[in-house]
N, C-alpha and C positions, 0 to 999 in steps of 0.2 A: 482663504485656506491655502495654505503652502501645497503644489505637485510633486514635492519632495520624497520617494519612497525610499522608507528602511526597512533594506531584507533581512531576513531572519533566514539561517540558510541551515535546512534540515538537511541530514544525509541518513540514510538506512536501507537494509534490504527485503527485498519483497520474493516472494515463492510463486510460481505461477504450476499451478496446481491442476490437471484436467486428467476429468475420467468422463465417459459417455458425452463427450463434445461439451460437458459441464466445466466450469471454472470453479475453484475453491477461493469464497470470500468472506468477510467478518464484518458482520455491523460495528461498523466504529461507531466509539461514545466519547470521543476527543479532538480537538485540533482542527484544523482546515476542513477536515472528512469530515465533522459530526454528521450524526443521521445519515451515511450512507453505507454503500458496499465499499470493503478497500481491501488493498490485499492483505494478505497476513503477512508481517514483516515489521521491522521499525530499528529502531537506534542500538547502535552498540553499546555495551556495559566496558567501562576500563580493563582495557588490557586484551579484549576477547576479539575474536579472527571475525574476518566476514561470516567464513562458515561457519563456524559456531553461533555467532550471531543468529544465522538464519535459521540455524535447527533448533535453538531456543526459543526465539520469536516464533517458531509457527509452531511448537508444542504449548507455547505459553498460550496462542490464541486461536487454538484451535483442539486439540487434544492429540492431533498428529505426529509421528516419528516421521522424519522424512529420509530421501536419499535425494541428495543435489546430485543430479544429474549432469545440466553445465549453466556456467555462468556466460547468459544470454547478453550482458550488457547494460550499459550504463545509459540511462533517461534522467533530466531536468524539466521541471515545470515551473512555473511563473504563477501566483495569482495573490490576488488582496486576500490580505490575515488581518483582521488589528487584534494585532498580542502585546501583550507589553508595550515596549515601546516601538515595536514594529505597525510597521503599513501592511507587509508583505512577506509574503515566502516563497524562496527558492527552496523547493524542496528534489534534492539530488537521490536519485532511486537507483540501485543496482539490482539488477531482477536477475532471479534465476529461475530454473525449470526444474523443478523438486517432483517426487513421485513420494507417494503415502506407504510406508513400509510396517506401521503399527500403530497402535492406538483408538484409540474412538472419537468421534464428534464428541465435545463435550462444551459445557457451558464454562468457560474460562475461570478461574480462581480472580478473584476483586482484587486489588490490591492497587495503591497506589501506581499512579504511571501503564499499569493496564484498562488498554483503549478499545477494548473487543467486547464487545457484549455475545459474542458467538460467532461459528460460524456455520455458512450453510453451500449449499451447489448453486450457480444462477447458467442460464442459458446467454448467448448473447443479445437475441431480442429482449429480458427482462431488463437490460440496462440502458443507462443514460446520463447525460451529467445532471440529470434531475436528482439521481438515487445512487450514482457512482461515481466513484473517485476517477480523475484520469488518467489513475495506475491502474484501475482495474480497464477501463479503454483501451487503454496502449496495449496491457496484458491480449484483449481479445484482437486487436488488432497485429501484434505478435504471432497470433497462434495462426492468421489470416492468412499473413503474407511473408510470414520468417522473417521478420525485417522491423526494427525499432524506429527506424530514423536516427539522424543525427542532430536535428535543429531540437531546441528546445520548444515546450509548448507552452504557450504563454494566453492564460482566460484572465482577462483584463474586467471580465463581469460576473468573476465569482461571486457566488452566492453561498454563504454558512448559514447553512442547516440550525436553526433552534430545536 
């Protein structure tokens, strides 16, 4: 077997959401994440701004209006996908720090390409890379110490969720 990996290299942005020391998260139903916590956010549609992007993405999967507060910064992570004809994904994350300005908790609208089965609040003891993405990680780890990092993060023993 070839050690040759082909990345598949996602980009989108993510919301980092907290009220009562809670994080706002979405059981993903797709991709890398399946079956776990991730954040609300994802890929740009043609033509549309970051922030547009992100106030659609987290209304789409979540029921949320938000207000971008500020753009916290740019994260990469590393780990085994097989998709297609990828090994792997770099998946490139721009997070921001959104605050809930309208809306309700609601169960997402289906539709192709949406990857959120809902969302809910988790504390940071509820998480782990057992059950969370390590965008929701970085997110709690964010909120710890104001500070991203700069290195990428790279799980070499990813595990996708059936």
């Amino acid at each position: 077997m070839s050690n040759i990996k082909k990345y598949h290299r996602a980009f989108g942005v993510y919301g980092i959401c907290v009220e009562n020391e809670k994080l706002l998260v979405i059981n993903k139903n797709g991709g890398p994440y399946i079956n776990r916590f991730d954040l609300p956010g994802g890929s740009l549609e043609d033509g549309e701004t970051l922030s547009q992007a992100m106030k659609r993405e987290f209304f789409e999967e979540t029921g949320y209006e938000i207000n971008i507060e500020e753009n916290i910064g740019v994260v990469d992570f590393k780990l085994p996908w097989l998709w297609k004809e990828f090994t792997d994904i770099h998946h490139i994350a721009v997070f921001y720090s959104v605050t809930n300005i309208g809306g309700k908790l609601s169960i997402p609208e289906q539709f192709d390409g949406q990857d959120s089965l809902g969302a809910l609040w988790v504390s940071e003891k509820e998480v782990s890379l057992d059950n969370a993405s390590p965008l929701v990680l970085k997110a709690f780890e964010w909120i710890r110490t104001n500070n991203l990092g700069i290195d990428a993060q790279i799980f070499n023993d990813w595990k996708v969720l059936k």
